[in-house]
MARRO-16125 format. One line per field, with one value per residue (C-alpha): x, y, z; residue in one letter. Coordinates in steps of 0.001 Angstrom, whole numbers, padded with zeros to 6 digits. Layout:
residues N
x [X, ...]
y [Y, ...]
z [Z, ...]
resn [a, ...]
END
This chain:
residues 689
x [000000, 002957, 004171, 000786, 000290, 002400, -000546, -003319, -002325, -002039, -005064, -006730, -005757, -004290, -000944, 000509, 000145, 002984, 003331, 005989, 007548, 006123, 005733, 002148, 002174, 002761, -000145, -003037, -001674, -004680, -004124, -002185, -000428, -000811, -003049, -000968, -002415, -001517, 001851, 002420, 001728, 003796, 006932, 006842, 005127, 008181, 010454, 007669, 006478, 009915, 009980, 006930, 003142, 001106, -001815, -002491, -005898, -006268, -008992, -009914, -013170, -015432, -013740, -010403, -008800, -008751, -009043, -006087, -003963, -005169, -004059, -000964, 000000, -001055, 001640, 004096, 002622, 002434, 006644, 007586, 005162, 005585, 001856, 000578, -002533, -005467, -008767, -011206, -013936, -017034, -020240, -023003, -023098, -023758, -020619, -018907, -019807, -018881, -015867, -014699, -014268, -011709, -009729, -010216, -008877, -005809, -004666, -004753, -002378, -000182, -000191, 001928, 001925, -001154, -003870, -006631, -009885, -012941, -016027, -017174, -020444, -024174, -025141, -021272, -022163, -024142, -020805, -021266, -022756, -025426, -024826, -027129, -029535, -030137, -032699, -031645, -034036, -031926, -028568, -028564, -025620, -023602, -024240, -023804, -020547, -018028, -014784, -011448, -009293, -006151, -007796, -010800, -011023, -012176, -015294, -013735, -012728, -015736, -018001, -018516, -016512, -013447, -013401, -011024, -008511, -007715, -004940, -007158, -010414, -013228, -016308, -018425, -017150, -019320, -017024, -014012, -015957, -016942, -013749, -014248, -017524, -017531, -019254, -018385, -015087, -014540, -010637, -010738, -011073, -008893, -006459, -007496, -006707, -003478, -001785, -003127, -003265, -007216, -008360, -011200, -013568, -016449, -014671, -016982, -020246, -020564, -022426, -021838, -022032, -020266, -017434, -017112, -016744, -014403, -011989, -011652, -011011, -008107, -007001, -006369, -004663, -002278, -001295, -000802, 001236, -001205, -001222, -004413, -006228, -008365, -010190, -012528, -014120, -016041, -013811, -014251, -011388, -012147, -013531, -010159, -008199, -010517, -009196, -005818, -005759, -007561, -004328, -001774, -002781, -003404, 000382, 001252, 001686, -000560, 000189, -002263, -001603, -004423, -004906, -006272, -006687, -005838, -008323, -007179, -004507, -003229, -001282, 001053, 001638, 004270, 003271, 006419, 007382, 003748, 005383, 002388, 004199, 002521, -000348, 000466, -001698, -002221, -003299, -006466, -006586, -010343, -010847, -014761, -016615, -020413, -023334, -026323, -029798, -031606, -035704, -037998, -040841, -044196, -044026, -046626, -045001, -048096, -050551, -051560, -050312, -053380, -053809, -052236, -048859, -049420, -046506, -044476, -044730, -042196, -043482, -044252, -040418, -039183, -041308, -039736, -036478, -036485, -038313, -035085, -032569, -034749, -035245, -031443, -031312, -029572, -029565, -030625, -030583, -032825, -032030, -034829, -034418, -036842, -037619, -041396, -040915, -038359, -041173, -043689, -041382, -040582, -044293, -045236, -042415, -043807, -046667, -045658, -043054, -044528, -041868, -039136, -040885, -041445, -037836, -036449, -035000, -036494, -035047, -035889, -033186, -032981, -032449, -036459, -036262, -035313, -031507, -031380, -033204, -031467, -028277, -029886, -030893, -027287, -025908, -027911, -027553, -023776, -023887, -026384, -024469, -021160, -017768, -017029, -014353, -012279, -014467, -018005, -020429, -022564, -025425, -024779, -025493, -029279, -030402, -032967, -032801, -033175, -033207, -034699, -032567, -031935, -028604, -027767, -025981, -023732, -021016, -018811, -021048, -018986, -022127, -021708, -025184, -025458, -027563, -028413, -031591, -031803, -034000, -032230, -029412, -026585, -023866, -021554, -023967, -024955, -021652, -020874, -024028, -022804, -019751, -022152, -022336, -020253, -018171, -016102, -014987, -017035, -017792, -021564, -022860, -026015, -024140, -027232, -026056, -022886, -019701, -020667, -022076, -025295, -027097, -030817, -031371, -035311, -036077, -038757, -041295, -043630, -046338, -044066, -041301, -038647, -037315, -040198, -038586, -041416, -042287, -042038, -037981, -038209, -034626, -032744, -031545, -030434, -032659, -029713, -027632, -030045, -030303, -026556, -026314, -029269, -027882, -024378, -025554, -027682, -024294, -023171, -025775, -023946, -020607, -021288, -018485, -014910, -014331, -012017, -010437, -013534, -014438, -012756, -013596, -017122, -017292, -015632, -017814, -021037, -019740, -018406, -019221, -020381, -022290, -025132, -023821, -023158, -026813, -028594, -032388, -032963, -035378, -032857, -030592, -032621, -033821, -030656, -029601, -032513, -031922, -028150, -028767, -030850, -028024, -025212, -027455, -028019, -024278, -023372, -025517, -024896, -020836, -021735, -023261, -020672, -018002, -020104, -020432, -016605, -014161, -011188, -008771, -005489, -003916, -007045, -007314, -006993, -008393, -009153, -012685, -013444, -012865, -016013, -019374, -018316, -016227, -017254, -019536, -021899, -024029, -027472, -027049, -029240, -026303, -023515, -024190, -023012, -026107, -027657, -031437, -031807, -034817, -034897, -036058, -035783, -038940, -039522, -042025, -043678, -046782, -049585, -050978, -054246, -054033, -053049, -049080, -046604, -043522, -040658, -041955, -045137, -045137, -045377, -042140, -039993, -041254, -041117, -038079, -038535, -042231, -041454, -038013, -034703, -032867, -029777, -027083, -028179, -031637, -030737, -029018, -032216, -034376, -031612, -031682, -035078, -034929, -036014, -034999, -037586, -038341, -039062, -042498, -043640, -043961, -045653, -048718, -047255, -049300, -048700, -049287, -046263, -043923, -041192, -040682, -039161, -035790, -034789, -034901, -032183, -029500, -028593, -028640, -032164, -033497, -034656, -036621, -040556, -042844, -045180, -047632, -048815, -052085, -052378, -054407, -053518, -051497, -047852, -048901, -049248, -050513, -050117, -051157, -049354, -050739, -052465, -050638, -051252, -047676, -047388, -045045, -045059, -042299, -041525, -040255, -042124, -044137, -046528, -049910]
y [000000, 002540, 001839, 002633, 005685, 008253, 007196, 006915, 010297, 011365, 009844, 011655, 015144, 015455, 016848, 020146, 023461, 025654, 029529, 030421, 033864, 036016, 039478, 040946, 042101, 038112, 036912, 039141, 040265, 041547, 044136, 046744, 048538, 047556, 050253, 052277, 049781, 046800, 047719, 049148, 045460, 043448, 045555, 046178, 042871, 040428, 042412, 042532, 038629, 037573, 033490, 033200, 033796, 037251, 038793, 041537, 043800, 045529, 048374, 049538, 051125, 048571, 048094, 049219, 045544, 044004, 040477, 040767, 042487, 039553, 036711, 038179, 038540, 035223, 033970, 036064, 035389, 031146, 031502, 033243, 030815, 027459, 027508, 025042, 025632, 028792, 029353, 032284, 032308, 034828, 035772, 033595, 030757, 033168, 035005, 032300, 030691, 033651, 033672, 030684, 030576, 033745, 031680, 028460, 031078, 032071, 028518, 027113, 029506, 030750, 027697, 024190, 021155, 019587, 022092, 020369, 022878, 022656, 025049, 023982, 025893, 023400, 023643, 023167, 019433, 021306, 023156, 022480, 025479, 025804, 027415, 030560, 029902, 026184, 025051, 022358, 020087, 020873, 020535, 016553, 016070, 018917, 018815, 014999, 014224, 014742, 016575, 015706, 019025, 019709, 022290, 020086, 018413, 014364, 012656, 012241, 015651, 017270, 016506, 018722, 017775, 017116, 020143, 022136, 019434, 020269, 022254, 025241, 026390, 028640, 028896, 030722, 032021, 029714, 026841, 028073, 029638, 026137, 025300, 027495, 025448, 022366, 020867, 017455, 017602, 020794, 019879, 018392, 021985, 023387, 021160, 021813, 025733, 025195, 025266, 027538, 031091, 032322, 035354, 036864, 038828, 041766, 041426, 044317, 042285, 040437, 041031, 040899, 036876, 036232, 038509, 036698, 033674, 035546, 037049, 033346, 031831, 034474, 033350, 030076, 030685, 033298, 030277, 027971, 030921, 030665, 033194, 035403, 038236, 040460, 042512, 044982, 048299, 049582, 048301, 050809, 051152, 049220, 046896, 046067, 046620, 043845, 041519, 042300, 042045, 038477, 037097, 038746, 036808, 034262, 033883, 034806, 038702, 040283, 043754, 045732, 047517, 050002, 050091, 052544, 051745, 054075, 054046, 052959, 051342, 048325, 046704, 043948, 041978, 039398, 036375, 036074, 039464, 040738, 043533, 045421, 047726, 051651, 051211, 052107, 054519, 054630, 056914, 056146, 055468, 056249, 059625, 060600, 062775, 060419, 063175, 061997, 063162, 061598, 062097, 061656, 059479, 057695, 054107, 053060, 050236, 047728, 049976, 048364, 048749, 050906, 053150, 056246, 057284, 060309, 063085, 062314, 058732, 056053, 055145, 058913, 059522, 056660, 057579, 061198, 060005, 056658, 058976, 061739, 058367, 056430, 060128, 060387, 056625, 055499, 052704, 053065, 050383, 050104, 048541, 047231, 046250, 042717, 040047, 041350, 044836, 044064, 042107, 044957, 047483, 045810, 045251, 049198, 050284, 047281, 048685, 052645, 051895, 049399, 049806, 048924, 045157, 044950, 045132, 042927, 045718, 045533, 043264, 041585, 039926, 037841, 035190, 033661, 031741, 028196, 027884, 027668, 030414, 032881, 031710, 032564, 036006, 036864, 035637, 037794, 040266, 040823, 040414, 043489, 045583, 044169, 045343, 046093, 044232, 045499, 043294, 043895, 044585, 047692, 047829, 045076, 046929, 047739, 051696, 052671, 049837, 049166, 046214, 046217, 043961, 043020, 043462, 040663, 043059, 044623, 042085, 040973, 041200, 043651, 046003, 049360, 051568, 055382, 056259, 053720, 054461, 052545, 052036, 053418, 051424, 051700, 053942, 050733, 049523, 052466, 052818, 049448, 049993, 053666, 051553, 049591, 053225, 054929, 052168, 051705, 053766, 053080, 054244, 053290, 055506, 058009, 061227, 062454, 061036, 062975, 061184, 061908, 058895, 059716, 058204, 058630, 057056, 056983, 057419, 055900, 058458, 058903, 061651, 063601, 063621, 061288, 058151, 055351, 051983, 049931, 046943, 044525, 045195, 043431, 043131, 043812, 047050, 048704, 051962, 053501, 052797, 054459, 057245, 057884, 057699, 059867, 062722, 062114, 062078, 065280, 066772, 065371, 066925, 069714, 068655, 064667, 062200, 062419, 058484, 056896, 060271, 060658, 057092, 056023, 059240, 058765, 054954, 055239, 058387, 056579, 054113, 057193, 057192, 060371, 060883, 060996, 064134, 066166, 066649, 069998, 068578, 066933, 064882, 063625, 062762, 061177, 058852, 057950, 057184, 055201, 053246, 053231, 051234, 048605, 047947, 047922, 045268, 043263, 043339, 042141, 039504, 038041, 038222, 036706, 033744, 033199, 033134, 030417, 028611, 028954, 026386, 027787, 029793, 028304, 030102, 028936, 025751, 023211, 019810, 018698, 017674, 020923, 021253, 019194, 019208, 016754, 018687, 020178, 022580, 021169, 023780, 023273, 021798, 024690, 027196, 025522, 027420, 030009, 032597, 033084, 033256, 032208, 031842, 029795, 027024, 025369, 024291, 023058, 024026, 020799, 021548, 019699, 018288, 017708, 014329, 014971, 013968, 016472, 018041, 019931, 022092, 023730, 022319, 018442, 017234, 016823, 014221, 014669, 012492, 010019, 009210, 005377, 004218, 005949, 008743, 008718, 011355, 013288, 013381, 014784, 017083, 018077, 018062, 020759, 022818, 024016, 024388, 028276, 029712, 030748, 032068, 028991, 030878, 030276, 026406, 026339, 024609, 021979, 018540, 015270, 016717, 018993, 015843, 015220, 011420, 009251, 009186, 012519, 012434, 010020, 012623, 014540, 017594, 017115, 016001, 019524, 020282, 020842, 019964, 022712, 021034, 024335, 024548, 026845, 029877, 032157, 032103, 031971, 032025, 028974, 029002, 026548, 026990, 025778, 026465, 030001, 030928, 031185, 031226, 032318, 031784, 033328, 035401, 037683, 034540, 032752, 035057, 034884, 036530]
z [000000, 001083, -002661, -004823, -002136, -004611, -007420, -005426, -004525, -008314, -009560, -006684, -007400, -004347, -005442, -005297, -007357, -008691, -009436, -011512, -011266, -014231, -014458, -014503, -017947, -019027, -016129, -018322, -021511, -022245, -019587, -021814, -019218, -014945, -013212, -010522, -007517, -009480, -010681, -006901, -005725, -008359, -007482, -003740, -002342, -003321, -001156, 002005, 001500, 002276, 003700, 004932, 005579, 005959, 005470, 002468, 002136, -000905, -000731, -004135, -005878, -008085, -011238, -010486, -011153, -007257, -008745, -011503, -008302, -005608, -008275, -009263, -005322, -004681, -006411, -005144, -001486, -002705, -003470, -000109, 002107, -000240, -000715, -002950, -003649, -003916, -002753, -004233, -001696, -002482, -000579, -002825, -005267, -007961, -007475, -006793, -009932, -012245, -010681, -010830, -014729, -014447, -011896, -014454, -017147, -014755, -013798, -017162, -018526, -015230, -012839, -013070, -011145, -010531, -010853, -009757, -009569, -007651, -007141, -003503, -002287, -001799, -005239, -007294, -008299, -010717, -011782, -015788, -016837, -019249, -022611, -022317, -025386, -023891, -021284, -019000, -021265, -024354, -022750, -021134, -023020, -021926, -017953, -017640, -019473, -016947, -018473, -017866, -018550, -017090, -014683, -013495, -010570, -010414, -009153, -006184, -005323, -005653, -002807, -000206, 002491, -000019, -002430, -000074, -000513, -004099, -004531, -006290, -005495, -005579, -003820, -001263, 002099, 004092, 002978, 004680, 007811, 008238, 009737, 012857, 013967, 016158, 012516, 011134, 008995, 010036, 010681, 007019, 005634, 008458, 006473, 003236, 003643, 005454, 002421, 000626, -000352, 000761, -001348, 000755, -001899, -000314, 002903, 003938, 003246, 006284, 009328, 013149, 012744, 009775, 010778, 014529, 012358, 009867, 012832, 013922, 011032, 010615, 014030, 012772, 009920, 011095, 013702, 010462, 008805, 005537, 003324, 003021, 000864, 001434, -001359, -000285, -001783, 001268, 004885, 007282, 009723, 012266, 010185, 008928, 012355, 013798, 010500, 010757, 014344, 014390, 011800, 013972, 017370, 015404, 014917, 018593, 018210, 020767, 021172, 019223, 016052, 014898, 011425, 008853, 005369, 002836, -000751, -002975, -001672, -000061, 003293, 003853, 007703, 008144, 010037, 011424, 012441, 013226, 011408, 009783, 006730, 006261, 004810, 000509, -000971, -004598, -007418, -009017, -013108, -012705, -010623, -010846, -009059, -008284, -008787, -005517, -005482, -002571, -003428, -000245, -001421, -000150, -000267, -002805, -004489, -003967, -005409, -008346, -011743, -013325, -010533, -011846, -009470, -006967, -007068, -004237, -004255, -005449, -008675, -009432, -008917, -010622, -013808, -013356, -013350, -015793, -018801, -019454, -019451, -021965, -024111, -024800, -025413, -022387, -020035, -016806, -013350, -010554, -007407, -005565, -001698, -002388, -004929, -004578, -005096, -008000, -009712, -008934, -010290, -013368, -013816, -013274, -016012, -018020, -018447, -017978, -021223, -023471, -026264, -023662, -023281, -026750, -028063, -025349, -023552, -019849, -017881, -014552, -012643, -008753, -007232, -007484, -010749, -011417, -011220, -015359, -015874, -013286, -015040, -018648, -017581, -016064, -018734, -021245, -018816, -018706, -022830, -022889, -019938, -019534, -020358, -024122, -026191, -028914, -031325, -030059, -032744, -033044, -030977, -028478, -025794, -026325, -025582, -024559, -021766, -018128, -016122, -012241, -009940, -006683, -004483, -007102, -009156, -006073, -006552, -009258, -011976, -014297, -015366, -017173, -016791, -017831, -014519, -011579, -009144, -005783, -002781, 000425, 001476, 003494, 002355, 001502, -000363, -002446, -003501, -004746, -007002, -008053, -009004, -011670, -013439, -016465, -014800, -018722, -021173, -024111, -028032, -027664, -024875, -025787, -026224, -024374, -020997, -020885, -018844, -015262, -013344, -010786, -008136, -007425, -004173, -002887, 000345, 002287, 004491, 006216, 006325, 008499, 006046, 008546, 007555, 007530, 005844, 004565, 006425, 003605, 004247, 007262, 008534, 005089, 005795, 009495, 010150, 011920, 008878, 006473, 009002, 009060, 005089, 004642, 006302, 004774, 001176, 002213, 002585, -000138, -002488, -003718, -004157, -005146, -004105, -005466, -005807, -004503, -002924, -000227, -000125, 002943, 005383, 004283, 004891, 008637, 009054, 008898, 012210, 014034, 017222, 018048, 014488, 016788, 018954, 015710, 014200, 015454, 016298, 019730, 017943, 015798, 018200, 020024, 017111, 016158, 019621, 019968, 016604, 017377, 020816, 018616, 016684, 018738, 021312, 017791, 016974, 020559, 020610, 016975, 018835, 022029, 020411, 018266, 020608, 022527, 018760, 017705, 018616, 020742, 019088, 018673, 021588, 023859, 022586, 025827, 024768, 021065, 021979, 022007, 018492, 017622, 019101, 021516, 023584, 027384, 026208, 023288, 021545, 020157, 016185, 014763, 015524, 013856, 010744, 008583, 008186, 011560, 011467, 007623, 006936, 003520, 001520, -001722, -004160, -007569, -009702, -011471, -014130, -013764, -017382, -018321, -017535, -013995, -014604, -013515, -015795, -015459, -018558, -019246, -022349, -021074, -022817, -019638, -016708, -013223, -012911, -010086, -009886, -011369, -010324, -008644, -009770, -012318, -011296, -014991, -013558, -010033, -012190, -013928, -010682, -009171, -011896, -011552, -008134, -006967, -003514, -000975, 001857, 004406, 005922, 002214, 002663, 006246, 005967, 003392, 002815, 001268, -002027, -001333, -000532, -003478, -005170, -002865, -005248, -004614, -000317, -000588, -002291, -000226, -002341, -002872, 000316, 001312, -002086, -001785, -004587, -005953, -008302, -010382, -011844, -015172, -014596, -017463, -020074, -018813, -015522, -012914, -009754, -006675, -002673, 000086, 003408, 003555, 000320, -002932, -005048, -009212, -011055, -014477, -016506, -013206, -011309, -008442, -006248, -003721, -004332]
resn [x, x, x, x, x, x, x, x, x, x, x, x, x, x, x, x, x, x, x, x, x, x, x, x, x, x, x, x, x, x, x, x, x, x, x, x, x, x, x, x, x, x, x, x, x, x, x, x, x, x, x, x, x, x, x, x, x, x, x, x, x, x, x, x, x, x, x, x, x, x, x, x, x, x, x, x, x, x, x, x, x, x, x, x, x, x, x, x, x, x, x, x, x, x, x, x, x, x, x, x, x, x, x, x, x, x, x, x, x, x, x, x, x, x, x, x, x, x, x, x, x, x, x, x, x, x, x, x, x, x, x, x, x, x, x, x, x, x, x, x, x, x, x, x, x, x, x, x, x, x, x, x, x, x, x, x, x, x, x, x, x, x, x, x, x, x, x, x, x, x, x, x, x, x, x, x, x, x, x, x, x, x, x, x, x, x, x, x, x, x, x, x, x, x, x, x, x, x, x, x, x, x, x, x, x, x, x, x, x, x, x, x, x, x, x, x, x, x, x, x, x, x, x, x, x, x, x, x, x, x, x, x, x, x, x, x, x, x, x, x, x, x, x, x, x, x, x, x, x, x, x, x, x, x, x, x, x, x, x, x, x, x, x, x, x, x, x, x, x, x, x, x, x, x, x, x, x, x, x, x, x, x, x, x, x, x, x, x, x, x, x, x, x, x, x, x, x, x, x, x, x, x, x, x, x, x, x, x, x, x, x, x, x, x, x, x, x, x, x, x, x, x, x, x, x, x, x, x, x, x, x, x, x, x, x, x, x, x, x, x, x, x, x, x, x, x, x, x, x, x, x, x, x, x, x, x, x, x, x, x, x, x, x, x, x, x, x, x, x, x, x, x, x, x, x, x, x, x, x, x, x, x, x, x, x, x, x, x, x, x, x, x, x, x, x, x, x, x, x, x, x, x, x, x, x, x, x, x, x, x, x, x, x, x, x, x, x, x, x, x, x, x, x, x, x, x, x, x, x, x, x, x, x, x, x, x, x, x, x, x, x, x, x, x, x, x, x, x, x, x, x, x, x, x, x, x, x, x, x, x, x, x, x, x, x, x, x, x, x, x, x, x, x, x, x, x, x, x, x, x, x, x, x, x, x, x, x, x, x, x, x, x, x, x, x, x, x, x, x, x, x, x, x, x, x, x, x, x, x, x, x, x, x, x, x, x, x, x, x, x, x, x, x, x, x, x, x, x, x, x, x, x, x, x, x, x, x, x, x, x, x, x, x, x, x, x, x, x, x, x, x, x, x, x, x, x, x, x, x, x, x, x, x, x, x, x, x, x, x, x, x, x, x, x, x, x, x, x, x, x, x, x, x, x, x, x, x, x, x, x, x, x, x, x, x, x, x, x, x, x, x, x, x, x, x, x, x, x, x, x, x, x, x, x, x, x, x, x, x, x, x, x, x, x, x, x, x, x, x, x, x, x, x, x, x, x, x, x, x, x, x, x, x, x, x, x, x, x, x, x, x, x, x, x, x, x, x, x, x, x, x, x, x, x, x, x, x, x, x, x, x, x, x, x, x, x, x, x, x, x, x, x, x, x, x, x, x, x, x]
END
């Protein structure tokens, strides 16, 4: 056995990656010339990496190239440690999934060795992607052939508990923050990032939980001297002293270093040394100045479509400011806070601009489709809005157009619109959708629409004119948040936002501490105070869990029980998780025929797969494909008639999957009720009625 262990290794994919030294320029040719930050990076980190581990945060604006910079350094920071492997870990599968073919792209031409890559997140067994013009139905042959490339992982790499012990990797956060809970295997991807480089991406779009579990995690790895990135266009301070703090006790360097970032720009620590370097700031290639107008509106978004708008209301303003954009033939987004009011937007400008809908150019797009049809849309999506190429035809980027989204489009979806509107949002979040605006230079733009990029944000009331979020947001947004960015983009209204030059006062201004103390009406103080103490009592509570969740860090860590659930202090199952308080579920839609047999098409073509005998891999496949996210209250009430084939409970992917047997009530529109709910789905997506 000791003599077939160097193949059983091989055949396994478990052997190690290589980085060879090459410049930047030869990494991305198609990079002309390095931008300042990423030609800063290639010729200062080699000297700072030295022989060994250390942490590097790179804080950049949308779109200035943090993903071309983090890959490059990895390399450098893979030669100094003897890393032998990457991991590109993301906030969602969607993400996650877009980026994994840029880090597919990277490996095959810049990495050696054995360059095994996984995707690792709960749905990447469905990692072949579907060609954009195909349906899952058209496309059996494409997602059930497994490929053998030279990048690609085996069969027997990509499970979940294994996919972190290929030597490259993408996939969502959750997979690595899985290490830090007393969870099965959690020591198995302890191991599995060991030895690798970890590229953090949005490492500002966490919350109190997620960043306890984050800190930890850094903990660890600073203690295993593993090399780590962090990539981040909205980190406020102390935000990123908590991050860099957490990976220098991690490594037994304890006295506290207070950090703050500079934008754009980037900072190095040395595992070894604890040695944190002056933080590097760097010139901009894309100086703008981001015009706001903040318009204080009634919420009347569930009015119905043919009730004509009332000035001063949301749908009022958003006809006000949608008509001039479509006029000069631009292209205009808008950022809804829910999947409902997304649907109930794009319905209202449906009908408000019939041309738009008529020549394909209104778009709808989050995360409430079937998983084949969310990936069509993006996919047509970024070939409408994304970045022009050298060869593009004329006219591939539609105008007029708009499309109505979600946060969907916040993260690494490389978007270009002439104006974006959003709901209220926090101020991080507004900016990484301003970034989504005159975001490339390009020949087609309306002349009309001039070179300035500009925000609309709405604003929720009430009849007294103060901040009233609508309770359909439930817990989305933070109302102390949206108070603090409301009265900082008030200030802004003049003057606009110099990006990236004011970016980093203005992020670390809405946490100050005493933002409260500076406004002029009592009232106002008092409101925010009020609103402040909710979320500070939130924040320490999401914390105080968590530190009763974690296992030890290393430097507390007295008995190895207490690395698993079976240690002195067990904790209660439903807590070992990732997103506190989730409150999700997955369904698929199946179309009940005439005859009383359900489909996986409207047409009838496609069987439930399932109902007569077990289920093939290809067909689990299938079944997962047309599986739709959804809120778990959705389903309460669920009968027998709700229960999935017996097949599909025993994989484990689709164990948790409810059946919705839909009943045609109009034309491209199906209805089905669960409980005391009646759901639809039709072209908008599933929604609940």
């Amino acid at each position: 056995m000791v003599q077939r262990a160097p193949d059983i290794v091989q055949r396994a994919r478990l052997g190690r990656a290589t980085f060879p030294d090459r410049s930047f320029a030869d990494q991305f040719p198609h990079i002309s010339t390095p931008n300042q930050l990423q030609a800063d990076l290639a010729d200062r980190l080699p000297d700072l990496a030295g022989k060994g581990g250390g942490l590097l945060m790179i804080t950049a604006p949308t779109g200035d190239g943090k993903t071309e910079a983090a890959l490059h350094a990895a390399g450098i920071m893979a030669r100094a440690s003897g890393a032998s492997g990457l991991l590109f870990a993301l906030p969602t599968m969607a993400t996650a999934d877009a980026m994994h073919r840029r880090v597919r792209d990277f490996i095959g031409a810049n990495v050696v060795g054995d360059t095994a890559l996984t995707l690792v997140h709960s749905m990447s067994w469905l990692a072949q992607p579907l060609a954009a013009d195909r349906t899952p139905e058209a496309s059996n042959a494409v997602i059930t052939e497994e490929t053998r490339t030279r990048t690609e992982a085996g069969r027997w790499l990509n499970t979940s508990r294994r996919g972190l012990l290929a030597p490259l990797a993408t996939g969502t956060i959750d997979q690595a923050l899985t290490a830090v809970l007393p969870a099965r295997f959690n020591m198995l991807r302890l191991l599995g990032l060991a030895n690798k480089v970890l590229i953090v991406d949005e490492a500002h779009a966490y919350g109190p939980w997620m960043h306890s579990l984050l800190v930890r995690l850094l903990e660890w790895l600073g203690a295993l001297g593993a090399p780590v990135i962090l990539l981040s266009a909205t980190l406020a301070g102390r935000t990123a002293s908590s991050l860099v703090e957490a990976y220098r006790r991690g490594a037994h360097h304890f006295e506290p270093q207070q950090i703050q970032p500079t934008y754009p720009g980037w900072v190095y620590v040395d595992a070894t040394t604890g040695r944190l370097t002056t933080p590097r700031q760097v010139p901009s290639s894309r100086q703008r100045r981001l015009q706001i107008q903040t318009h204080q509106v009634r919420w009347d978004v569930t009015e119905a479509d043919h009730q004509p708008p009332q000035p001063g209301t949301r749908r009022h303003t958003l006809l006000r400011l949608v008509a001039p954009v479509l006029a000069a033939d631009g292209c205009v987004l808008v950022c809804c806070t829910t999947v409902e009011e997304a649907q109930r937007t794009y319905r209202f400008l449906n009908a408000s601009f019939p041309a738009l809908n008529a020549g394909d150019n209104l778009r709808l797009l989050h995360s409430r489709y079937p998983a084949w049809q969310r990936a069509r849309i993006t996919d047509d999506v970024e070939a409408m809005f994304g970045k022009p190429g050298p060869d593009d035809p004329p006219g591939r980027r539609p105008a007029p157009a708009v499309l109505v989204a979600t946060s969907v489009v916040e993260q690494s979806l490389d978007l270009d619109f002439d104006q974006v509107i959003s709901d209220a949002a926090a101020l991080a979040q507004l900016l990484q959708r301003a970034g989504r605006c005159m975001r490339h230079a390009r020949q087609d733009r309306s002349p009309g629409m001039g070179q300035t990029p500009r925000l609309m944000v709405l604003e929720p009331v009430g009849n007294d004119g103060t901040l009233e979020p609508p309770r359909t947001w439930g817990k989305v947004h933070d109302t102390s948040l949206l108070l603090r960015t409301g009265r900082i983009l008030a200030d802004r209204a003049e003057h606009g936002i110099n990006i990236p030059q004011d970016v980093q006062e203005l992020i670390d201004a809405v946490y100050a501490d005493d933002f409260a103390d500076r406004l002029d009406s009592p009232d106002e103080r008092t409101a925010l105070t009020n609103h402040d103490g909710t979320r500070h009592a939130q924040e320490q509570a999401e914390h105080h869990v968590a530190q009763m969740v974690l296992i030890p860090a290393p430097y507390d860590l007295m008995d190895l029980a207490d690395l698993s659930n079976q240690g002195s202090h067990p904790v209660d199952e439903e807590l070992i998780t990732t997103r506190l308080g989730a409150d999700s579920g997955r369904a698929v839609c199946a179309y009940t025929q005439p005859d009383g047999t359900l489909t996986l098409d409207p047409q009838g073509q496609v069987g439930l797969p399932g109902q007569r005998r077990g289920l093939t891999r290809e067909e689990a496949v299938l079944v997962a494909r047309h599986s739709i996210p959804v809120p778990g209250r959705w389903l309460q009430g669920r009968n027998a008639s709700h229960e999935p084939p017996t097949p599909w409970t025993r994989r484990p992917a689709l164990a948790d999957l409810v059946l919705l047997p839909m009943r045609p009530q109009a034309t491209n529109r199906w209805v089905c009720t669960v409980g005391e709910h009646q759901l639809e789905l039709s072209d908008v997506g599933l929604e609940k009625k």
